[in-house]
N, C-alpha and C positions, 0 to 999 in steps of 0.2 A: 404472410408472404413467405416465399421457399429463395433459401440460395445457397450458391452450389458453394463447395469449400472456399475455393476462390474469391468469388464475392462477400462470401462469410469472414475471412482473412482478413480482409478491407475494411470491413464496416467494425470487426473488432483493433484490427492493429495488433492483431496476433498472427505468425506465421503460422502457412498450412501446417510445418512440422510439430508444433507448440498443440496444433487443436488435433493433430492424430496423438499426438503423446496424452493429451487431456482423454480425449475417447478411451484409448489404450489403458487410461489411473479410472477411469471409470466415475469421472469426474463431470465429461457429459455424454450424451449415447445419442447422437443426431438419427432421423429415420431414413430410411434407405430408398431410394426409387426404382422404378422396373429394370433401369439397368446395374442395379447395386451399388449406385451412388449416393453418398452421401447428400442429405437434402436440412439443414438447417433451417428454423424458423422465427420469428418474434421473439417465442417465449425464451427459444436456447440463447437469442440475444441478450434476452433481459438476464437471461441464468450467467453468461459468461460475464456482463459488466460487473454484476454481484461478486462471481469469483475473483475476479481481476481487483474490486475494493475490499475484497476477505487479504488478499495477497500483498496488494500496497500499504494495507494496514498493520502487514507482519502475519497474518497468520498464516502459520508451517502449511505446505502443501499437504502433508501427513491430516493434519486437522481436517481443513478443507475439503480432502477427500472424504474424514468422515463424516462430515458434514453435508457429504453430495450423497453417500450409503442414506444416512439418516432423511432426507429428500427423497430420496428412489423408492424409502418404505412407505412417503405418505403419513397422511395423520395421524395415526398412532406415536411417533416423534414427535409431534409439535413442540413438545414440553423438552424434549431434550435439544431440538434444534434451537430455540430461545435456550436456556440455560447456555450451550454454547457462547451464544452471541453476549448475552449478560458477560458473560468472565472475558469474551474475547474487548469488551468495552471498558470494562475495566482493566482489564492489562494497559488499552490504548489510552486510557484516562491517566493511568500512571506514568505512560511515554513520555505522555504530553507535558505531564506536571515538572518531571526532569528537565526536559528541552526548555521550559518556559524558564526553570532555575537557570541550566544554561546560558540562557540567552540574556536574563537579569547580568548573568556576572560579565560576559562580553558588551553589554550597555554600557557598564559602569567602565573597566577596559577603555571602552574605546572615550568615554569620557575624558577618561583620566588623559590619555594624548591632544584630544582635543584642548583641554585645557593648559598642558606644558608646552602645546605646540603655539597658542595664543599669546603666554608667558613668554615664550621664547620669541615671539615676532613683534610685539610690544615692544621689549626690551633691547631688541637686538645682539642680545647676548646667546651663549648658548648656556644651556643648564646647568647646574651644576649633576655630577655621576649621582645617579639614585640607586640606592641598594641595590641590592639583586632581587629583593620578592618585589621593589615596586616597578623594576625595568620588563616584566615578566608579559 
């Protein structure tokens, strides 16, 4: 199926200006119609979601782009387009593994109120001052 920027816009949730700036980095190259229109298709569909989870997953537009060069060459990249993705997954795998630290230490956080807040409504008292690394 073909559609015109416009419609192409919509179906990504990318502005017109976002997908001329994209064509412009050479990121995608949509084909042209008799009136020198831009005419997008499936594939650039599938091509722009791919980009858009290269970008939400962190990687630099710099990358990206060469990562669209190394596509544009065709199979002779394969090997370098995988190797990319390898490293760009482990980067993401390492993201992860912080945030998941993270998150362990705001569980326990917010544990810890849960618990003085329980103590404190038990009791009807208020608490006694807790240092400063445990008020944190």
């Amino acid at each position: 199926m073909e559609y015109s920027i416009g419609e192409f816009s919509k179906l990504t949730g990318l502005g017109i200006h976002t997908l001329r700036y994209y064509e412009q980095e050479g990121l995608i190259a949509p084909e042209r119609n008799s009136g020198n229109r831009r005419c997008y298709s499936d594939k650039d569909l599938t091509w722009i979601e791919f980009i858009k989870r290269l970008k939400d997953t962190g990687m630099p537009i710099k990358e990206i782009k060469h990562y669209a060069e190394l596509r544009a060459a065709g199979n002779p990249t394969l090997s370098n387009r995988m190797e990319m993705l390898v490293q760009h997954r482990q980067a993401l795998n390492e993201q992860i593994a912080r945030l998941q630290e993270h998150k362990i230490k705001l569980d326990e956080k917010i544990e810890f109120y849960r618990n003085e807040i329980e103590r404190v409504n038990t009791k009807g008292q208020v608490p006694p001052p807790l240092h400063i690394s445990q008020s944190v």
